[in-house]
N, CA and C of each residue as an Amber inpcrd file, in Angstrom:
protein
   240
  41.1130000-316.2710000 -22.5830000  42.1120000-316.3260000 -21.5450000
  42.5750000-317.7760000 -21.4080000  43.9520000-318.4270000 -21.3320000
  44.3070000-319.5220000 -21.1110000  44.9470000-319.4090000 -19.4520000
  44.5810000-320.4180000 -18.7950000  44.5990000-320.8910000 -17.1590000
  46.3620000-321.6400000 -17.6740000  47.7380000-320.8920000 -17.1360000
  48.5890000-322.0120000 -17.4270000  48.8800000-322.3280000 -15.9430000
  49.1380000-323.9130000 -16.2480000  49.5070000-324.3540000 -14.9970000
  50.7350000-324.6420000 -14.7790000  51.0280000-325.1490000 -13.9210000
  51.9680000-325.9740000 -12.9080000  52.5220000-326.7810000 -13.6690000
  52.2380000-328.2120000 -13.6180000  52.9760000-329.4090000 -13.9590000
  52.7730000-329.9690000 -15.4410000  53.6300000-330.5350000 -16.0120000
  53.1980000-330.8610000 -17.0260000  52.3120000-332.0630000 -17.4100000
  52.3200000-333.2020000 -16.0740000  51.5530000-334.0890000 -15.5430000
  50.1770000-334.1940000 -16.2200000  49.5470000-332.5710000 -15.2480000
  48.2860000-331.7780000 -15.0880000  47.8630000-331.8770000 -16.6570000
  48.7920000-331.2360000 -17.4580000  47.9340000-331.0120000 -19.1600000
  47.6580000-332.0810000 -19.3810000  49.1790000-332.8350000 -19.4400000
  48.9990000-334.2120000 -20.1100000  47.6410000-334.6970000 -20.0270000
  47.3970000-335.3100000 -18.4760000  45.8730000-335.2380000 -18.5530000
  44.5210000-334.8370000 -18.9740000  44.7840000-333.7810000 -19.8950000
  43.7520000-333.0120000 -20.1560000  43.7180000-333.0980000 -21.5730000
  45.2210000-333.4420000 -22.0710000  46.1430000-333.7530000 -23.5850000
  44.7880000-334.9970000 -24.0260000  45.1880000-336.3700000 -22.9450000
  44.5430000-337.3150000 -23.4500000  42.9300000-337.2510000 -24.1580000
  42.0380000-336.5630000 -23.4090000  40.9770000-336.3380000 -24.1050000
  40.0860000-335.7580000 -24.4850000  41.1610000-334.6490000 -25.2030000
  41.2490000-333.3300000 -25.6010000  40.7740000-333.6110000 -27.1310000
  39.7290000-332.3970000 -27.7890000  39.6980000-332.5200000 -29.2170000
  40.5780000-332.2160000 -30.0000000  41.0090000-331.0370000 -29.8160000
  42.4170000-330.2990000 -30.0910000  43.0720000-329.8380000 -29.0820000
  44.5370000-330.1720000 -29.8140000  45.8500000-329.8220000 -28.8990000
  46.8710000-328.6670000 -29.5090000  47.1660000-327.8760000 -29.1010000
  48.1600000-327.1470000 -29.7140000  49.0310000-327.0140000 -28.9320000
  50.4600000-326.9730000 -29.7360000  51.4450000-326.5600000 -29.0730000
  52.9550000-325.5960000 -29.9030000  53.3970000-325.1110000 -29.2250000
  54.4700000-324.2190000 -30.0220000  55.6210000-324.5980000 -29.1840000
  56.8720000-324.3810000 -30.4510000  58.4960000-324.7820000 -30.1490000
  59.0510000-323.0290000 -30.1540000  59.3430000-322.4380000 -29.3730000
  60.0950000-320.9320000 -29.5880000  61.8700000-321.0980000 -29.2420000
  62.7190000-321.0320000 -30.1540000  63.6690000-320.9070000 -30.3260000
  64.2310000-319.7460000 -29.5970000  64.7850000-319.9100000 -28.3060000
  65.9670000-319.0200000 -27.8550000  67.3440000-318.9640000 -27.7810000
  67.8100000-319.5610000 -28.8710000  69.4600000-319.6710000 -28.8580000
  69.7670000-321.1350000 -28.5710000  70.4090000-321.0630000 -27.2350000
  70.4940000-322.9840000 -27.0080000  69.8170000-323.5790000 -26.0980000
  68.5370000-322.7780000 -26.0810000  67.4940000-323.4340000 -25.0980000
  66.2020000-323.0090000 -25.7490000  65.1070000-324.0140000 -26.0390000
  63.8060000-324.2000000 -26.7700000  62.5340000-323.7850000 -25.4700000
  61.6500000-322.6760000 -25.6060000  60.2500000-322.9090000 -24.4490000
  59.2390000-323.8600000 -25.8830000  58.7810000-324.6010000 -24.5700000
  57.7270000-325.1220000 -25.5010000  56.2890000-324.9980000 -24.5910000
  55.5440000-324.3410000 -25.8580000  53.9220000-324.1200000 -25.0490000
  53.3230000-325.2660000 -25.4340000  52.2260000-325.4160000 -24.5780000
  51.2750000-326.7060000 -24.9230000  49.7660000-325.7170000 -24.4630000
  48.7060000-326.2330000 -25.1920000  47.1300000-325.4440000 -24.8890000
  46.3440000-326.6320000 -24.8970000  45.5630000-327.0790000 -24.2290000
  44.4760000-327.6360000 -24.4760000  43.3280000-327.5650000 -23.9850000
  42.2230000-326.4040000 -24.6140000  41.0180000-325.8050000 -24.3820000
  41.9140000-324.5790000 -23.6250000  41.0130000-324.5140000 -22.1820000
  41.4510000-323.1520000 -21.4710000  42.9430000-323.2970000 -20.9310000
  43.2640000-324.4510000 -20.8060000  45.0280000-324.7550000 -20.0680000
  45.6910000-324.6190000 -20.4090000  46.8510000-324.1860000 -20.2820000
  48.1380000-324.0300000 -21.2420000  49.2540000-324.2080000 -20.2680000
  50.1690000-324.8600000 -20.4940000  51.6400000-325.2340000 -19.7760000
  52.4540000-324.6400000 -20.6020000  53.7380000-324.3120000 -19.8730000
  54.8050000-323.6110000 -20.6130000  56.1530000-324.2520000 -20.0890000
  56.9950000-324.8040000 -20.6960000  58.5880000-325.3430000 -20.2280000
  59.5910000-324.6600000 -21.0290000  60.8650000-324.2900000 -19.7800000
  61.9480000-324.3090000 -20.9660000  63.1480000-325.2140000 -20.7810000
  63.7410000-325.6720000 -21.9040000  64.7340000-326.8130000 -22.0230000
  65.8390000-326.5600000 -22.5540000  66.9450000-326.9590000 -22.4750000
  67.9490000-326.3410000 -23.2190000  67.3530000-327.8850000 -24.4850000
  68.1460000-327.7600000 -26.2490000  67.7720000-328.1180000 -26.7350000
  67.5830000-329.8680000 -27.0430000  69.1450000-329.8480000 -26.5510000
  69.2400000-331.3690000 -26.2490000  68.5180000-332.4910000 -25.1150000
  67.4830000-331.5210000 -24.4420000  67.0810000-332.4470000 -23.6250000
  66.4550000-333.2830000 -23.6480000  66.3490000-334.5420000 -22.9120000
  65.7170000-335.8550000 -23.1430000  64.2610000-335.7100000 -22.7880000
  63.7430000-334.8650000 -21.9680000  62.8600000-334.7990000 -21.3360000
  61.8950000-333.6820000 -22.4150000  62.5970000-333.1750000 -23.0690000
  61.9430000-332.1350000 -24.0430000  61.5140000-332.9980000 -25.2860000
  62.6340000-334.0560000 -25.7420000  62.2440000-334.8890000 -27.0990000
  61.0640000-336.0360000 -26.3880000  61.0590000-336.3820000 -25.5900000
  59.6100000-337.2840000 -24.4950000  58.4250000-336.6070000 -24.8300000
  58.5720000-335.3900000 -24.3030000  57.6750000-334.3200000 -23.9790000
  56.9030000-334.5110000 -25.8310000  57.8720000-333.8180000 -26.6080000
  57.3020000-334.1510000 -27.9940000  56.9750000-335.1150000 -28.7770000
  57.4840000-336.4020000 -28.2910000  57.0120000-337.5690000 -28.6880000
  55.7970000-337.3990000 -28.3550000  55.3520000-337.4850000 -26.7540000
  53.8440000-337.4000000 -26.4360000  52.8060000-336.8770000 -27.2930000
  53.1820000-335.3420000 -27.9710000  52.6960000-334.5940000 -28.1950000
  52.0110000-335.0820000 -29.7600000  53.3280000-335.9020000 -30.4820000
  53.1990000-336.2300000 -31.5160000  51.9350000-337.4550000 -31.6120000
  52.3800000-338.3330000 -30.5100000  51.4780000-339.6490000 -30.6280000
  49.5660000-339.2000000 -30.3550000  49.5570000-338.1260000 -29.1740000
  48.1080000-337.4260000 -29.0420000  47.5740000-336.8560000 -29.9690000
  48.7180000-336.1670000 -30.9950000  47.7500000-335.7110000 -32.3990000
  47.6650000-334.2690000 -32.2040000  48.9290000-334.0130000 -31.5430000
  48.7270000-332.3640000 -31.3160000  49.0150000-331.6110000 -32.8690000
  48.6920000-330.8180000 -32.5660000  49.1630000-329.1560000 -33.5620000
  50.0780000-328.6100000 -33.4960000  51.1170000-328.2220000 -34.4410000
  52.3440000-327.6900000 -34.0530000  51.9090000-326.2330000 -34.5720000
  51.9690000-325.0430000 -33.4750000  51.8530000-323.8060000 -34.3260000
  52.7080000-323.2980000 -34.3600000  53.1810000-322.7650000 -35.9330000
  54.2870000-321.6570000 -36.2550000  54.3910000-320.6240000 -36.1840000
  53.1350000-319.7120000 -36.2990000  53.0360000-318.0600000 -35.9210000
  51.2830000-317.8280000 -35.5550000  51.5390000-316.6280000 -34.5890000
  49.8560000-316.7760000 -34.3570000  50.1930000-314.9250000 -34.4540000
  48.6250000-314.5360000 -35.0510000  48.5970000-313.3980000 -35.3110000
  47.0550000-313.0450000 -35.2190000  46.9060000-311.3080000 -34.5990000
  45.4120000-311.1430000 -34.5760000  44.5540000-311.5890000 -35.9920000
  43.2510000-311.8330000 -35.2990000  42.2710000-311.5620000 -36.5190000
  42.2110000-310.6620000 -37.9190000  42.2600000-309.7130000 -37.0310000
  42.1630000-308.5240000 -38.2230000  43.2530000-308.6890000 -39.0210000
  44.8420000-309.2670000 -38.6630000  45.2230000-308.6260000 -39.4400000
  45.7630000-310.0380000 -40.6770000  45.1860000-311.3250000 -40.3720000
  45.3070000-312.4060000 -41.0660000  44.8590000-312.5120000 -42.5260000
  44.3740000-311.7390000 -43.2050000  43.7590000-311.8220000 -44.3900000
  44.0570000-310.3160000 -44.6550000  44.0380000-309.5730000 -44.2630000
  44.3670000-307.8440000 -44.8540000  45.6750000-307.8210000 -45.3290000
């Protein structure tokens, strides 16, 4: 189960000294959600694409050493 919160503040904090970070970009037309996880937390934003606050947001993400995930799929069915 992931706890998502509130602010994006809140992860960040949790970003810094975190072992792993993941996060996903989902494409909706002309506005991007972007998830962020770290351990049980997870934040969720949406931006239209050009926003300044969204390319920040991913800078951060980049400099902490996050994970970018492209598709997530059950167990079972990853190797069958």
């Amino acid at each position: 189960m992931v706890f998502i919160i509130e602010k994006w503040e809140d992860i960040e904090e949790c970003i810094r000294y975190a072992r792993y970070v993941l996060y996903q970009v989902i494409d909706l037309g002309d506005s991007v959600e972007l998830r962020v996880k770290s351990g049980r937390l997870g934040w969720v934003g949406l931006f239209k694409k050009e926003d300044a606050e969204l390319q920040r947001i991913l800078k951060k993400l980049q400099d902490y050493g996050a994970i970018r995930v492209i598709k997530s799929m059950p167990d079972e069915m990853f190797l069958s």
